[in-house]
C-alpha positions in Angstrom: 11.0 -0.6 -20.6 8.9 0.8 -23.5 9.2 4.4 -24.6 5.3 3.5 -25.7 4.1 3.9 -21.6 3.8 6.7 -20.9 3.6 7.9 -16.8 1.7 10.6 -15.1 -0.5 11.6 -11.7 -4.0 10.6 -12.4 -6.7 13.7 -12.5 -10.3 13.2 -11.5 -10.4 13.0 -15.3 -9.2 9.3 -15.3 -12.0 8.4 -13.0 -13.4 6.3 -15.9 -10.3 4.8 -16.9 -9.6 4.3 -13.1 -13.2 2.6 -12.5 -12.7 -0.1 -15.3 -8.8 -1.0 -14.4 -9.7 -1.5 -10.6 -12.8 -3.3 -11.1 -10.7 -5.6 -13.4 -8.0 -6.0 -10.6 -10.7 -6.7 -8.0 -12.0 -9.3 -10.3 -8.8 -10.7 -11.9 -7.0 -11.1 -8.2 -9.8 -10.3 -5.3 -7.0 -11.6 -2.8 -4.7 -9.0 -3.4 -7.2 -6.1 -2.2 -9.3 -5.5 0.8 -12.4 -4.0 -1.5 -14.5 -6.2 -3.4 -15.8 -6.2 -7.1 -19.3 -6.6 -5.8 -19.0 -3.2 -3.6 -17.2 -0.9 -5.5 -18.8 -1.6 -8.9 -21.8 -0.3 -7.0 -20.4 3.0 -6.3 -20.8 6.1 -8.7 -18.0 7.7 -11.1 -17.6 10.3 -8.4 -15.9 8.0 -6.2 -13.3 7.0 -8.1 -13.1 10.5 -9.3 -12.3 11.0 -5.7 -10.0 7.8 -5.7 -7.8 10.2 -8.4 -7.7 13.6 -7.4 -4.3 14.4 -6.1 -4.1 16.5 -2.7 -1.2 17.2 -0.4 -1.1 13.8 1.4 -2.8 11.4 -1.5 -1.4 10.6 -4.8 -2.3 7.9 -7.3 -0.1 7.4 -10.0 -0.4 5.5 -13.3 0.9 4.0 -16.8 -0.5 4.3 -19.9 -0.5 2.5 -23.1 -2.2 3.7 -26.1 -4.1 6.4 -24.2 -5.4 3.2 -21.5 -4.8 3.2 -17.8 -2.8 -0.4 -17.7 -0.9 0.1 -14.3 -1.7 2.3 -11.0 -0.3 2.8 -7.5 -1.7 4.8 -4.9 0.2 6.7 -1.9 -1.6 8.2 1.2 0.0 9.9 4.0 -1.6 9.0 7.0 -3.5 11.5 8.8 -3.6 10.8 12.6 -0.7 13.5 14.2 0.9 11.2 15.8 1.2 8.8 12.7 2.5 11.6 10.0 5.8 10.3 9.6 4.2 7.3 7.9 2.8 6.9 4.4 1.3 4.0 2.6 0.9 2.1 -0.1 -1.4 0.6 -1.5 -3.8 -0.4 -4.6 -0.8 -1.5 -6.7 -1.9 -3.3 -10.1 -0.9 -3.8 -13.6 -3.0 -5.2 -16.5 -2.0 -8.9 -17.4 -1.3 -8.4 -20.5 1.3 -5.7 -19.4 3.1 -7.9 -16.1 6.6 -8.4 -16.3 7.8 -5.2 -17.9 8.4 -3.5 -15.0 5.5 -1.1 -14.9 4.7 -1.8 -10.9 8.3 -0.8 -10.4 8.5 1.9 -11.9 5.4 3.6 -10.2 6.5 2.1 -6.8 9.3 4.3 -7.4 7.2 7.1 -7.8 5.4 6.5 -4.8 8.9 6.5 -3.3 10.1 9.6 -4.9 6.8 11.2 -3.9 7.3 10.3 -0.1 10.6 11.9 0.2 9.1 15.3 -1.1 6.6 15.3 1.8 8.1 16.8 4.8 8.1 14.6 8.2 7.5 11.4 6.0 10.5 8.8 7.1 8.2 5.6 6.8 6.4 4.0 3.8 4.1 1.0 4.7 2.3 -1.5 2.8 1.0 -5.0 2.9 1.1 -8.2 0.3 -0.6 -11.4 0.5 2.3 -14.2 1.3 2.1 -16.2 -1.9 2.4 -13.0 -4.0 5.8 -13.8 -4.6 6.2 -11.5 -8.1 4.7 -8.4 -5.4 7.1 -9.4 -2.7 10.2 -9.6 -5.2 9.4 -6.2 -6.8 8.9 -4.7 -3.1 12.0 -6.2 -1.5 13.9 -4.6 -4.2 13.0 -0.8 -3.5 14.3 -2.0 0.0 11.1 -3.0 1.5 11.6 -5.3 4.4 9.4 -7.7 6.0 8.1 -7.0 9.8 5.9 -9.6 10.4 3.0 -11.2 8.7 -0.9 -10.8 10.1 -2.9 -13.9 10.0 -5.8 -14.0 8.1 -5.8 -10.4 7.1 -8.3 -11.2 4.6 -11.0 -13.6 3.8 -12.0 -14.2 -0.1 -14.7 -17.0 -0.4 -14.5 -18.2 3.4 -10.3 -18.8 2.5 -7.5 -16.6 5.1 -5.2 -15.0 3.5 -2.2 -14.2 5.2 -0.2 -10.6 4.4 3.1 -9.5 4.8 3.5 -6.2 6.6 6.6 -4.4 5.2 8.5 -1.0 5.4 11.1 1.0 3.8 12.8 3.7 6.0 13.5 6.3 3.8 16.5 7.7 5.2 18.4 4.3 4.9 17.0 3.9 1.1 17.7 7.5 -0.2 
């Protein structure tokens, strides 16, 4: 990888950075995310300043190149009691023009590194559309594993899209 990307926790001060990479993503690839372009292009700059304020149980992490936000991934613990043990991930996504250098893994493994530091966490979750095969490959190595796919977990432009739901155990990966 590139000594010129650099890596850090995004601050509310990324928001704007933040707004334009994930309206791209929503764009680029709208059946990758559950949001749409339409919706959150509507929303002000304080929600995605919310979207990158770090607190104890959410965390979004990106890549930079050339001062740009080119690659994110977000991690949320979840918040019911009962549920604690189990963190997710989710809005993963890498510029284009950057795929293939490893950026998405390199995050994911922050996210992972992340989890482990929160006490009680043993689970990280996250889902990935079925013919995402580059997402899949990527998660399977960090030791994700496939426990069963949900039907029609989204619909983009009246077409189902189908999702992988996958875990790592953190104990077994450490």
């Amino acid at each position: 990888m590139s000594a010129e990307f650099q890596f850090r926790t995004l601050t509310e001060s990324d928001a704007q950075g933040f707004r334009k990479l994930r309206l791209l993503a929503l764009k680029q690839v709208p059946r990758a995310f559950g949001a749409s372009y339409e919706t959150e292009s509507a929303q002000p700059l304080s929600f995605f300043q919310d979207r990158c304020k770090t607190t104890v149980d959410k965390i979004t992490f990106g890549a930079f190149y050339q001062g740009n936000l080119i690659s994110i991934s977000s991690l949320v613990r979840e918040m019911a009691p009962k549920c604690r043990h189990y963190a997710s991930i989710f809005s993963v996504f890498t510029h284009s023009d950057f795929r293939g250098q490893g950026l998405s893994k390199h995050l994911l493994s922050q996210c992972i590194q992340q989890a482990r530091q929160w006490a009680g966490v043993d689970y990280l979750q996250l889902g990935v559309a079925t013919d995402n095969a580059a997402a899949l490959a990527v998660y399977q190595q960090a030791g994700f594993q496939i426990w069963g796919t949900l039907p029609a977990a989204l619909r983009v432009n009246g077409e189902d899209i189908n999702e992988h739901c996958m875990v790592l155990r953190l104990a077994e990966n450490a």
